[in-house]
N, C-alpha and C positions, 0 to 999 in steps of 0.2 A: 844155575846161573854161573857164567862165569867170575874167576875171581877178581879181573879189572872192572866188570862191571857191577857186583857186589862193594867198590870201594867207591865207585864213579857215582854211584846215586845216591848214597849220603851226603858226600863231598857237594854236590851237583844241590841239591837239598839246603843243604846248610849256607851255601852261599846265595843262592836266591832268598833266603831268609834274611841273612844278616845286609843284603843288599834294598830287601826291603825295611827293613829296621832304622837303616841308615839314610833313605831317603827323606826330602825334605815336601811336608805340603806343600809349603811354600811356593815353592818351585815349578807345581806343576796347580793346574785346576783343570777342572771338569767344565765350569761355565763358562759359555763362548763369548757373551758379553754381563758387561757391567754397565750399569744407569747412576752408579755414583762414585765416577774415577774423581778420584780427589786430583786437587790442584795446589801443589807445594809452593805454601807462599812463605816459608823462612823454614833454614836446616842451619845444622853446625857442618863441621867438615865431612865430606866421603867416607863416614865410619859407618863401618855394617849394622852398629847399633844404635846411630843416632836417633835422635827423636826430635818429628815436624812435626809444625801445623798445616791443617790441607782442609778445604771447602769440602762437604760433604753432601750433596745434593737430595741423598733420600733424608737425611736428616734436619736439611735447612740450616745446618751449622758449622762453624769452624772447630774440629776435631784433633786432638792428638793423634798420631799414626808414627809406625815404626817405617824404618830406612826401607821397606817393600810399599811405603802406604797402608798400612793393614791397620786397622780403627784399634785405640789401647783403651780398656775398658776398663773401672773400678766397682767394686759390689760395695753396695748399699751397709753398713755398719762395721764398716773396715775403715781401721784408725792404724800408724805406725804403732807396732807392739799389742796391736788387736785383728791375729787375721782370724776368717771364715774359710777362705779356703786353703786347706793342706790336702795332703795326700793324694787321693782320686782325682781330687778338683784340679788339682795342677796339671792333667792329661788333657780337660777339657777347657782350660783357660791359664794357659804357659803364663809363671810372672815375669815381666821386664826385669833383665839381668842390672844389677845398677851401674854397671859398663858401659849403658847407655847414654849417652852425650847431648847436648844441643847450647848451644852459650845463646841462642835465641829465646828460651825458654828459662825465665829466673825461679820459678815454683818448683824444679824438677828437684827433690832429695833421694837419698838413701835411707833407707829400713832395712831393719834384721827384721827377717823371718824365723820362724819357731825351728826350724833346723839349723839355724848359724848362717843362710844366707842373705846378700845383701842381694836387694830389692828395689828397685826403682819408684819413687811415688810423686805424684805433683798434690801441690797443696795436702800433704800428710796423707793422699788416701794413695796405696799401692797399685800398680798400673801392672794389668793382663793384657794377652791378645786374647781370639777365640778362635777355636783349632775350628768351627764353624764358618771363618772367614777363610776363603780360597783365595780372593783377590784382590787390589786395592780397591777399597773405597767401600768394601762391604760391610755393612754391622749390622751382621745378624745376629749379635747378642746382645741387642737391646731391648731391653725390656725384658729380660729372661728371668723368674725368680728361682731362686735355686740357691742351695749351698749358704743360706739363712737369709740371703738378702737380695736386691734385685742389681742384676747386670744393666750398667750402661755405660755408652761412650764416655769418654772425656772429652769435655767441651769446652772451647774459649766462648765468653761475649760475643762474637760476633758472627751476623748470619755466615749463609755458604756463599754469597758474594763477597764480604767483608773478612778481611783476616786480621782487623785491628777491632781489639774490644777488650774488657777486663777477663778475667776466668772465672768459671761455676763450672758446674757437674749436672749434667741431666739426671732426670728419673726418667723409666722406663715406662713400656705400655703393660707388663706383662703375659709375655708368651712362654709356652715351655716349650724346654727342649726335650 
């Protein structure tokens, strides 16, 4: 082999790696449609972290979602200063950075996490996505038991028509992942 192309396919290698490292699910999905595009009925400003409420349709309720729509989910026996999930679990259920916003939403706090990070939580319990959700409106990690407790949305009071009601927390059906 020669020696430019002895340097050219590591290089060549290495960067398609770190190009895919660097990409965002988010960004991209696999499914062509969705049956539960939420409908943003209050946000704070155009901040890439803010956090709304959106009608959910497979769930029949009004849901927390991040600034993509993506459903924010809490596990069952999680308290600020009491998590479940660390380590692994964080790959499979990212926590809401607490740089997350909304002046529409008065329950949203910050928590320290067991590393020193702060954490986003409504009503004391700490808010994930689910690296399972590709797109808006999806929550497919409800009803998940796993990592000591069960995964569910966050839910306001009010059905998926209604985006006025008090706040609770669903339970899940459970499904594994």
């Amino acid at each position: 082999m020669r020696p430019t192309v002895k340097f050219l396919l590591p290089a060549l290698a290495i960067s398609l790696t770190l190009a895919a490292c660097g990409s965002s699910s988010k960004g991209s999905s696999s499914s062509a449609t969705t049956s539960a595009a939420p409908a943003a009925s209050s946000s704070s400003a155009a901040s890439p972290q803010a956090v709304k409420t959106a009608a959910n349709s497979t769930l029949g309720s009004t849901v927390l979602v991040n600034s993509q729509g993506l459903t924010l989910y809490h596990l069952s026996g999680e308290r600020a200063g009491h998590f479940l999930c660390t380590g692994a679990c964080e790959s499979a259920w990212p926590p809401i950075s607490a740089s997350a916003t909304s002046s529409a939403i008065s329950a949203l706090a910050a928590v320290k996490r067991p590393d020193g990070a702060a954490q986003l939580a409504y009503n004391g319990e700490p808010l994930y996505t689910f690296s399972g959700d590709k797109a808006a409106g999806e929550a497919n990690g409800q009803g998940i038991k796993a990592d000591g407790g069960t995964w569910s949305a966050v839910t306001t009071g009010a059905s998926a028509s209604s985006s006025s009601g008090s706040a609770s927390s669903s339970s899940g059906s459970g499904s594994e992942y």
